[in-house]
C-alpha atoms as a printed R data frame, in Angstrom:
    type eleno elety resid chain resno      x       y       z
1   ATOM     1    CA   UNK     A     1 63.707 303.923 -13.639
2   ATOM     2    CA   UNK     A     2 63.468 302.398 -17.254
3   ATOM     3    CA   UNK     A     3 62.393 298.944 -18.058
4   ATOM     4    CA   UNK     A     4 63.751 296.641 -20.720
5   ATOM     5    CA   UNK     A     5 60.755 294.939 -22.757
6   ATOM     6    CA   UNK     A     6 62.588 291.363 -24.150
7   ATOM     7    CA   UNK     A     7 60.012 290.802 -26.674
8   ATOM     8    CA   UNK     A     8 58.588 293.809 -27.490
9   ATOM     9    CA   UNK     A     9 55.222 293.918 -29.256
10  ATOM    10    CA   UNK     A    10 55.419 294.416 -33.081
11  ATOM    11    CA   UNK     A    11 52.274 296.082 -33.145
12  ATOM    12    CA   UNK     A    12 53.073 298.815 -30.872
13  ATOM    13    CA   UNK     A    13 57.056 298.813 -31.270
14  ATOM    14    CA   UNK     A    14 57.243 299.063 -27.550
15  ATOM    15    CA   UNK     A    15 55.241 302.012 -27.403
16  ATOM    16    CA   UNK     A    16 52.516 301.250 -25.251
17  ATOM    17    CA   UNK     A    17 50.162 301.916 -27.590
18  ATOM    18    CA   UNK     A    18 48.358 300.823 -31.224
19  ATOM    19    CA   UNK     A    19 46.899 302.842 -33.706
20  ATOM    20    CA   UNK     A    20 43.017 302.401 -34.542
21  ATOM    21    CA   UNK     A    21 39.981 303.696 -35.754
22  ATOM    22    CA   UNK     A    22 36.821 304.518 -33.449
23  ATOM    23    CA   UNK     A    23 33.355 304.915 -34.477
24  ATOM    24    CA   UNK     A    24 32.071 308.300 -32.247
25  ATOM    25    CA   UNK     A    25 28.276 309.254 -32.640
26  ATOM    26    CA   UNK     A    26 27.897 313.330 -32.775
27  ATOM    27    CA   UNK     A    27 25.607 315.546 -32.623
28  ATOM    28    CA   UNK     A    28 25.432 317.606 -35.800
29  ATOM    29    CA   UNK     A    29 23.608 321.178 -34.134
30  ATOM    30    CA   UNK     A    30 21.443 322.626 -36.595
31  ATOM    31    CA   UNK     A    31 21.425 325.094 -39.353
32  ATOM    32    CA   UNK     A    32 25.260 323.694 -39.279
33  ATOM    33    CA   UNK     A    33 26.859 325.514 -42.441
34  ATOM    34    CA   UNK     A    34 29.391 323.598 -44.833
35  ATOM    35    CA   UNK     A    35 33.266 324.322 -43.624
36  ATOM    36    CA   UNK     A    36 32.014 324.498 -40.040
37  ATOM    37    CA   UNK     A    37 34.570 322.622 -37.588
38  ATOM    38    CA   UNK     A    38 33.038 321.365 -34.409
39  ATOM    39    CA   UNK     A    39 35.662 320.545 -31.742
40  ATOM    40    CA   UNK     A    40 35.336 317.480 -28.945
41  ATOM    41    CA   UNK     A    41 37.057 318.359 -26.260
42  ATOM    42    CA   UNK     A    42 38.949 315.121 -24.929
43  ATOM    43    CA   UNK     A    43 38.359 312.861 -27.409
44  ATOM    44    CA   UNK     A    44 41.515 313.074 -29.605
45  ATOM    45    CA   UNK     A    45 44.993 311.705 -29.613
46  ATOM    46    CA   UNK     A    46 46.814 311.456 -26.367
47  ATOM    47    CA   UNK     A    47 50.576 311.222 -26.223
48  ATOM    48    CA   UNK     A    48 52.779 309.703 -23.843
49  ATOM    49    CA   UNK     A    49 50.923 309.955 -20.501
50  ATOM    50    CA   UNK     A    50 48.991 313.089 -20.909
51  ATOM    51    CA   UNK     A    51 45.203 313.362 -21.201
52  ATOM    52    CA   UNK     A    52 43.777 313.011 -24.686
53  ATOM    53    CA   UNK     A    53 43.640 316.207 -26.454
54  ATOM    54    CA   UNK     A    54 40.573 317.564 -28.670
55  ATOM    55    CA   UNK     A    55 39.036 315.841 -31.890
56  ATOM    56    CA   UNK     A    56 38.342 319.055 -34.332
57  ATOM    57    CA   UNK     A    57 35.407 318.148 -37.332
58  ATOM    58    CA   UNK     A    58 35.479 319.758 -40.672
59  ATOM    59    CA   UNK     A    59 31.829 319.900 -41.699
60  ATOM    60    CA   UNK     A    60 31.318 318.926 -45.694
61  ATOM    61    CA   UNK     A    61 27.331 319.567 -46.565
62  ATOM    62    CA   UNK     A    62 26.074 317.236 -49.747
63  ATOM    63    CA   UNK     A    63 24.227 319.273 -51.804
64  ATOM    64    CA   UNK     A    64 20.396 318.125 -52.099
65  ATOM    65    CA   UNK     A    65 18.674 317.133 -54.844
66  ATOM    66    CA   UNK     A    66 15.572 319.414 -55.098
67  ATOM    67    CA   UNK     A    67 16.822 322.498 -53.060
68  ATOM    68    CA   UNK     A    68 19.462 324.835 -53.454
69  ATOM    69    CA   UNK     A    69 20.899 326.555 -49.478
70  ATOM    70    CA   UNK     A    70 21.289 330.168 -50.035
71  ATOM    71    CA   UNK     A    71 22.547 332.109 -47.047
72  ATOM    72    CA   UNK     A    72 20.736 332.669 -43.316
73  ATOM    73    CA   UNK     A    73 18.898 329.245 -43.209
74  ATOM    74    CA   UNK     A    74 17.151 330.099 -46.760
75  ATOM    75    CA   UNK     A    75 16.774 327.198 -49.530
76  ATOM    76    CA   UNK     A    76 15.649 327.670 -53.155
77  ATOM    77    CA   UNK     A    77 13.082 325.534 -55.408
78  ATOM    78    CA   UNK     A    78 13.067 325.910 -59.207
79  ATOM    79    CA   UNK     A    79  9.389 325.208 -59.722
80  ATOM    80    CA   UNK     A    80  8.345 324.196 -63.190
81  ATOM    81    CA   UNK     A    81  5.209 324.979 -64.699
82  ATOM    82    CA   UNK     A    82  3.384 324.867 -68.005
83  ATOM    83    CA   UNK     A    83  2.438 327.695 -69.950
84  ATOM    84    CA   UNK     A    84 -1.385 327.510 -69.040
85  ATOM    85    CA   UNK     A    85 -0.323 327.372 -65.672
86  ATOM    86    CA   UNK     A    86  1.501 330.598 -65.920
87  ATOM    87    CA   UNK     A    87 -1.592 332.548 -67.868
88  ATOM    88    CA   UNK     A    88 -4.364 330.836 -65.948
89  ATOM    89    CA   UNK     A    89 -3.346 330.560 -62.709
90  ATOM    90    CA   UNK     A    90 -2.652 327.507 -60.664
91  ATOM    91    CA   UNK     A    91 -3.235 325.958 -57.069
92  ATOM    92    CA   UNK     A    92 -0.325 323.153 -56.686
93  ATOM    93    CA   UNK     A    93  1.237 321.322 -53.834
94  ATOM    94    CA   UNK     A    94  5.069 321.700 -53.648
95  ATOM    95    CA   UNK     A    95  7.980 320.009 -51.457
96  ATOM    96    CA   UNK     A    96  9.005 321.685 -48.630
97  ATOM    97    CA   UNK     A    97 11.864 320.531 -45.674
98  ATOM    98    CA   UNK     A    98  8.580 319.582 -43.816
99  ATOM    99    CA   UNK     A    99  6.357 318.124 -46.114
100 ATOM   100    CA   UNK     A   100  3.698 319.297 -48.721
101 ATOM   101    CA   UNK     A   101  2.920 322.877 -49.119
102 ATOM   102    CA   UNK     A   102 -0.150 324.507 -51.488
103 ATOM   103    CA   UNK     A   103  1.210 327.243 -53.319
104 ATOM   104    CA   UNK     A   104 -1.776 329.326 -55.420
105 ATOM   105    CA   UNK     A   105 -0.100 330.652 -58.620
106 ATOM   106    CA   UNK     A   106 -1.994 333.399 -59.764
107 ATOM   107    CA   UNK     A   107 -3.162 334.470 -62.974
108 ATOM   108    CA   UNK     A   108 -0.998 336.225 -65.313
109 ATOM   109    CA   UNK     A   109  2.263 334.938 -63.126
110 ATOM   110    CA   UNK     A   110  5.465 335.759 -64.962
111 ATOM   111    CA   UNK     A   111  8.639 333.202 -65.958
112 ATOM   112    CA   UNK     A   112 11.020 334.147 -62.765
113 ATOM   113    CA   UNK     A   113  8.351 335.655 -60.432
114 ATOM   114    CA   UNK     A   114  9.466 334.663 -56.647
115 ATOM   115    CA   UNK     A   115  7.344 332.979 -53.931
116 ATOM   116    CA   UNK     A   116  8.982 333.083 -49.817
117 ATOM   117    CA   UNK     A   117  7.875 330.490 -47.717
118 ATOM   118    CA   UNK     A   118  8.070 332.008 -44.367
119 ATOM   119    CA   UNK     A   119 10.021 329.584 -41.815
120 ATOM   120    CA   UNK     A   120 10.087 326.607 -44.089
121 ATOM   121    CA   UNK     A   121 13.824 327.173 -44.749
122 ATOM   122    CA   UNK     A   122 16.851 325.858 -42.836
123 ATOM   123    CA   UNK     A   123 17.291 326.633 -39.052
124 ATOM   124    CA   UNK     A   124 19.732 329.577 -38.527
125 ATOM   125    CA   UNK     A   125 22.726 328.312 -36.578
126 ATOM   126    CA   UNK     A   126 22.758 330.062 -32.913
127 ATOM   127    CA   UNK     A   127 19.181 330.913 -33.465
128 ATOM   128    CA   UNK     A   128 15.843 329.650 -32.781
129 ATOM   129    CA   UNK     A   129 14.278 330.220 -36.077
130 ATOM   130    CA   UNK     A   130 14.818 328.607 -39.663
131 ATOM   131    CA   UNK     A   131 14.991 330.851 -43.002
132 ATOM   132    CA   UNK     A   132 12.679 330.939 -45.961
133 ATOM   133    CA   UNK     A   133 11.914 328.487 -48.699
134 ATOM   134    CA   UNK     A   134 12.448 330.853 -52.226
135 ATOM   135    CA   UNK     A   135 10.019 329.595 -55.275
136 ATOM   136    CA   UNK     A   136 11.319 330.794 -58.341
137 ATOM   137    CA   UNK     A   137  9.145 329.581 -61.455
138 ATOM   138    CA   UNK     A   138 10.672 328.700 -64.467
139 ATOM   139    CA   UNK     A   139  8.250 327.025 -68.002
140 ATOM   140    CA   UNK     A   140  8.486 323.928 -68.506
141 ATOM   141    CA   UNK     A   141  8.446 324.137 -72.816
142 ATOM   142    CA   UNK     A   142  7.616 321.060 -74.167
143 ATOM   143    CA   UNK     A   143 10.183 319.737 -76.618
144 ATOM   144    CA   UNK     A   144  7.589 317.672 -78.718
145 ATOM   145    CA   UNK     A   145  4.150 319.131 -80.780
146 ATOM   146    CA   UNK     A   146  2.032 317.197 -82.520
147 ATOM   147    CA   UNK     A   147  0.656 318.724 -85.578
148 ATOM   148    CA   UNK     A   148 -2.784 320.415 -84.050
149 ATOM   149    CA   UNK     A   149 -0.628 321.410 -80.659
150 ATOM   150    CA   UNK     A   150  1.608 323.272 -83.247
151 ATOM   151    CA   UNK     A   151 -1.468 325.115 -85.220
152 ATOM   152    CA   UNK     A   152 -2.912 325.778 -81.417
153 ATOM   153    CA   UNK     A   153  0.126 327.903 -80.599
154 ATOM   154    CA   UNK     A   154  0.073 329.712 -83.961
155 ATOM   155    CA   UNK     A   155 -3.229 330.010 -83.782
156 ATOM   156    CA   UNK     A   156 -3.399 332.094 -80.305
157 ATOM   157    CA   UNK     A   157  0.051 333.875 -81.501
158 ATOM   158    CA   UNK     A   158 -1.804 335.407 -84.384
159 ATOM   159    CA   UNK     A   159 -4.229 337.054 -82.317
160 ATOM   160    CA   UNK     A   160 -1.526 339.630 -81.299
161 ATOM   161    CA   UNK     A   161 -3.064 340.410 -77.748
162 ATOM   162    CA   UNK     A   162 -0.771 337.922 -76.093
């Protein structure tokens, strides 16, 4: 049997029900990757007099500032180093997920040479172990010389063993 509402509700039109927004707190499972969806069963939209349906989450990742994600839980770092760095070898403490991480540069060390940080990556989704943390060095050329810096540079060029 129907019912007649006399003064309906202008909010819900009669329907029973008014739209709004909830604030839900989820868990985000790690090693997550970007375009994931994660669906809640039973928490979306219910109609008429049925039991709510699923809530389905598209996943959007911000990229970071420092580190770049790669693929299986791996993350790269564009170190930066000066040129005597590079030819005489270097012991320096870089960022890592996980804090501060000594990384011994050793002598010689070419523009592009690759470090791996062993587990200091991302976790892997559906595993129990994160990826690597990638160093790839790049110099750091100074865009000012004073005058003696200049002659320096010359100077060791014009021995012809470097």
């Amino acid at each position: 049997m129907g019912e007649i509402i006399e003064k309906p509700c202008r909010n819900c039109k009669a329907s029973g029900k008014v739209p709004a927004r909830k604030k839900i707190q989820i868990e985000i499972p790690p090693g997550i990757e970007d375009g994931m969806t994660l669906q809640l069963q039973g928490r979306g939209i219910s109609y008429e007099n049925e039991s709510p349906g699923d809530l389905f989450i598209r996943i959007h990742i911000k990229p970071h500032q420092i580190f770049e994600r790669l693929e299986n839980g791996d993350i790269l770092y564009s170190l930066k180093l000066k040129f005597t760095e590079l030819v005489l070898g270097t012991e320096i403490v870089i960022p890592t997920l996980y804090g501060g991480e000594k990384l011994k540069i050793p002598v010689g060390t070419q523009i592009d040479s690759i470090f791996r940080l062993r587990g200091k990556g991302i976790p892997v989704h559906g595993r129990r172990s994160n990826g690597d943390q990638i160093v790839k060095l790049k110099l750091d050329i100074p865009t000012k010389l004073t005058e003696r810096q200049k002659w320096l540079i010359k100077e060791l060029d014009d021995t012809k063993n470097i």
